[in-house]
PyMOL CGO cylinders between C-alpha atoms (Angstrom):
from pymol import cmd
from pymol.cgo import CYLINDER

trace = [
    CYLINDER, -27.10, 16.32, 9.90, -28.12, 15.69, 13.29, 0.3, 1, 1, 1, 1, 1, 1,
    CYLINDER, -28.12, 15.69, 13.29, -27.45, 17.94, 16.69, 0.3, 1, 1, 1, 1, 1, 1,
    CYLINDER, -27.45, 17.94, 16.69, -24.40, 15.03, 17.58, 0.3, 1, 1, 1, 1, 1, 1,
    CYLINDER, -24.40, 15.03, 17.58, -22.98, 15.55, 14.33, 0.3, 1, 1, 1, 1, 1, 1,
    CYLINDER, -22.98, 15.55, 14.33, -22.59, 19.21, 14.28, 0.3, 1, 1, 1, 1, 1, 1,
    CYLINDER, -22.59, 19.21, 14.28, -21.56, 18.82, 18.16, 0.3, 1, 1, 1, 1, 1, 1,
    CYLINDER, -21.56, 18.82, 18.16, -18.69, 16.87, 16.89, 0.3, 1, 1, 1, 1, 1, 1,
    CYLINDER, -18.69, 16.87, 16.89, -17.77, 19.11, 14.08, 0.3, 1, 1, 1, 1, 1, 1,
    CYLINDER, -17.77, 19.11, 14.08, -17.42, 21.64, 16.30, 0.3, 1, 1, 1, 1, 1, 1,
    CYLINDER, -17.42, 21.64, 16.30, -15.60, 20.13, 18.99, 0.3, 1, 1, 1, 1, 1, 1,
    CYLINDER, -15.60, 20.13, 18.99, -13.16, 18.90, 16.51, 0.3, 1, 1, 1, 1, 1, 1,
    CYLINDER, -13.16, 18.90, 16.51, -12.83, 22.38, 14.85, 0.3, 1, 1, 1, 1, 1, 1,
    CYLINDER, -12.83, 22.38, 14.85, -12.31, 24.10, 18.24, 0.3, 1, 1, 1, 1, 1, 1,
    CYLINDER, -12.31, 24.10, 18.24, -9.20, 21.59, 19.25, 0.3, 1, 1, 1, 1, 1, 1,
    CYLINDER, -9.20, 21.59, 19.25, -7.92, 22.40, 15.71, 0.3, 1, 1, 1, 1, 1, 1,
    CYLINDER, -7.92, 22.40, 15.71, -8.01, 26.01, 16.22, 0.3, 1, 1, 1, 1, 1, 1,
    CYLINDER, -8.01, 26.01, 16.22, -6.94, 25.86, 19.85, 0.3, 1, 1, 1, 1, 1, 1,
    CYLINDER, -6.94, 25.86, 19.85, -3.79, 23.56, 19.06, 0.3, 1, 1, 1, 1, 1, 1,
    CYLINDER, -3.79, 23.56, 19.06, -2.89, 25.76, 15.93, 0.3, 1, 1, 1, 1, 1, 1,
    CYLINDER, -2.89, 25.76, 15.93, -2.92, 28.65, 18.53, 0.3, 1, 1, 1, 1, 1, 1,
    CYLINDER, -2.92, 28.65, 18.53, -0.72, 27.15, 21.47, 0.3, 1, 1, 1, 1, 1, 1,
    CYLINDER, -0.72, 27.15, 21.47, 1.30, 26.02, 18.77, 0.3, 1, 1, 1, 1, 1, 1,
    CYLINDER, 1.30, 26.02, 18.77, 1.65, 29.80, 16.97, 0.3, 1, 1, 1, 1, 1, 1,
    CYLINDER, 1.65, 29.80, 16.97, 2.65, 31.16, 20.24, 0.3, 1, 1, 1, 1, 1, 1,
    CYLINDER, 2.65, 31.16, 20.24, 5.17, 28.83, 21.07, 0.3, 1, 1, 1, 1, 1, 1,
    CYLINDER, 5.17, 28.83, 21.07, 6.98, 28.82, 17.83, 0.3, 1, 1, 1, 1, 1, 1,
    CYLINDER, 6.98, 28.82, 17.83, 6.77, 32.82, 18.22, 0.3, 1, 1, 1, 1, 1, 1,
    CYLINDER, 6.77, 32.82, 18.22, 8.46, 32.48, 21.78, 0.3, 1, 1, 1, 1, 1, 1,
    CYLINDER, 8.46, 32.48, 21.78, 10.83, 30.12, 20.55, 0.3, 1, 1, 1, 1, 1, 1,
    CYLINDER, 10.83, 30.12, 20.55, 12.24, 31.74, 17.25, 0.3, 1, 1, 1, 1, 1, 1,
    CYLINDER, 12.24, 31.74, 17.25, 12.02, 35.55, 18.26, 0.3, 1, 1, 1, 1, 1, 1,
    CYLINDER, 12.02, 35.55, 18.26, 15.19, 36.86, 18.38, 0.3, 1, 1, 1, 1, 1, 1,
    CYLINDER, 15.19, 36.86, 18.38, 16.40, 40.46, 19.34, 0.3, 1, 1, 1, 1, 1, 1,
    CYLINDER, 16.40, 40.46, 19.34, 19.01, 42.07, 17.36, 0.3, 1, 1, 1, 1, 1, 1,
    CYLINDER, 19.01, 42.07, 17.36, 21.76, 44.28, 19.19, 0.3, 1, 1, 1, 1, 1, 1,
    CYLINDER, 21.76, 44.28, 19.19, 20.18, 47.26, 17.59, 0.3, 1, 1, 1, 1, 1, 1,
    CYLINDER, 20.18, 47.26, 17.59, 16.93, 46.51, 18.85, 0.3, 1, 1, 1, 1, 1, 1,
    CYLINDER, 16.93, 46.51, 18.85, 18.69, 45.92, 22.67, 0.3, 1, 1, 1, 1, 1, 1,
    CYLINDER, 18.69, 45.92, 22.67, 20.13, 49.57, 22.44, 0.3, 1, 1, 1, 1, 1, 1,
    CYLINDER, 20.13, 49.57, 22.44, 17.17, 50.88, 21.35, 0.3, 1, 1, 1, 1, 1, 1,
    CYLINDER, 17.17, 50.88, 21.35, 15.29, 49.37, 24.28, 0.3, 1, 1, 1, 1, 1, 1,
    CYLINDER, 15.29, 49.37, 24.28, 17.61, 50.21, 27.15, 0.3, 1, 1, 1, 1, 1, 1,
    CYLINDER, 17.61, 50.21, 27.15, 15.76, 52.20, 29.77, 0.3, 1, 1, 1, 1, 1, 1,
    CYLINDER, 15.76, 52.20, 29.77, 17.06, 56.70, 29.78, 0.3, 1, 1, 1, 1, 1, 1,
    CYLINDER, 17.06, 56.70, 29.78, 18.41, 57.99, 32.53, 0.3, 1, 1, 1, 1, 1, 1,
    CYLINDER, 18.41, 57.99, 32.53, 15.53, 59.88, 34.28, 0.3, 1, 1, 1, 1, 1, 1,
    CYLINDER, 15.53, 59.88, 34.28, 17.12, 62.99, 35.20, 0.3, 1, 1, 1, 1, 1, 1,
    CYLINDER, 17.12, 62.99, 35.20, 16.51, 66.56, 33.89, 0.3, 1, 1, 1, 1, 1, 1,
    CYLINDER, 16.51, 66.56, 33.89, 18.90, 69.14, 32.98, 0.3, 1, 1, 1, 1, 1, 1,
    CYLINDER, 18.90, 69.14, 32.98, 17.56, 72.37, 35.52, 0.3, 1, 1, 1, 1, 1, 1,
    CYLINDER, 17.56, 72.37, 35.52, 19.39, 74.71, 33.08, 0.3, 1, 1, 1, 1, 1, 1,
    CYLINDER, 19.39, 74.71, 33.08, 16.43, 74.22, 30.64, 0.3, 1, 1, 1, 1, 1, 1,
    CYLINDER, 16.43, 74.22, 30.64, 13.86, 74.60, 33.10, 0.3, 1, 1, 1, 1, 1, 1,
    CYLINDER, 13.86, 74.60, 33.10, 15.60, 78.25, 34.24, 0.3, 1, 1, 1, 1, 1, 1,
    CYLINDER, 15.60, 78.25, 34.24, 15.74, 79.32, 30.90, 0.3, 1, 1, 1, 1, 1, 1,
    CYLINDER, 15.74, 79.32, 30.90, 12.18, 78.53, 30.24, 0.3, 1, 1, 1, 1, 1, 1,
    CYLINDER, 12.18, 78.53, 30.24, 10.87, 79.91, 32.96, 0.3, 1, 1, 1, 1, 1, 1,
    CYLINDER, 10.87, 79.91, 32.96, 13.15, 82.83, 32.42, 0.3, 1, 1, 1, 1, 1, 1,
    CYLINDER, 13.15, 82.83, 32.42, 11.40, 83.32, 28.65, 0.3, 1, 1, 1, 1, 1, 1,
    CYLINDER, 11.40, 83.32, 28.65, 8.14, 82.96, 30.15, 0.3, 1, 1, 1, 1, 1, 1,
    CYLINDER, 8.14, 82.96, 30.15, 8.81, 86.23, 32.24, 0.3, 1, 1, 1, 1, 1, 1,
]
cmd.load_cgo(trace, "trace")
């Protein structure tokens, strides 16, 4: 096989793969769903600490 040959073999074989990629990521964006479960479990805390805690363990650390 000659240099053009294998030049167009791989040519073709990197559109295949790119393609097959784009397309793989698209049908992932496209069919992922998210349950309710998965919402709840995803919901942000609320950032806030209970001082209590840190008295007591500072009071055990004494």
């Amino acid at each position: 096989m000659s240099n053009k040959d294998w030049l167009v073999i791989s040519i073709i074989t990197f559109l295949t793969v790119a393609v097959w990629t784009v397309y793989e990521i698209y049908h992932t964006a496209v069919t992922t769903t998210v349950t309710p479960v998965q919402e709840k479990l995803i919901d942000p805390f609320e950032p806030t600490f209970d001082e209590e805690v840190f008295k007591t363990l500072q009071e055990r650390n004494d």
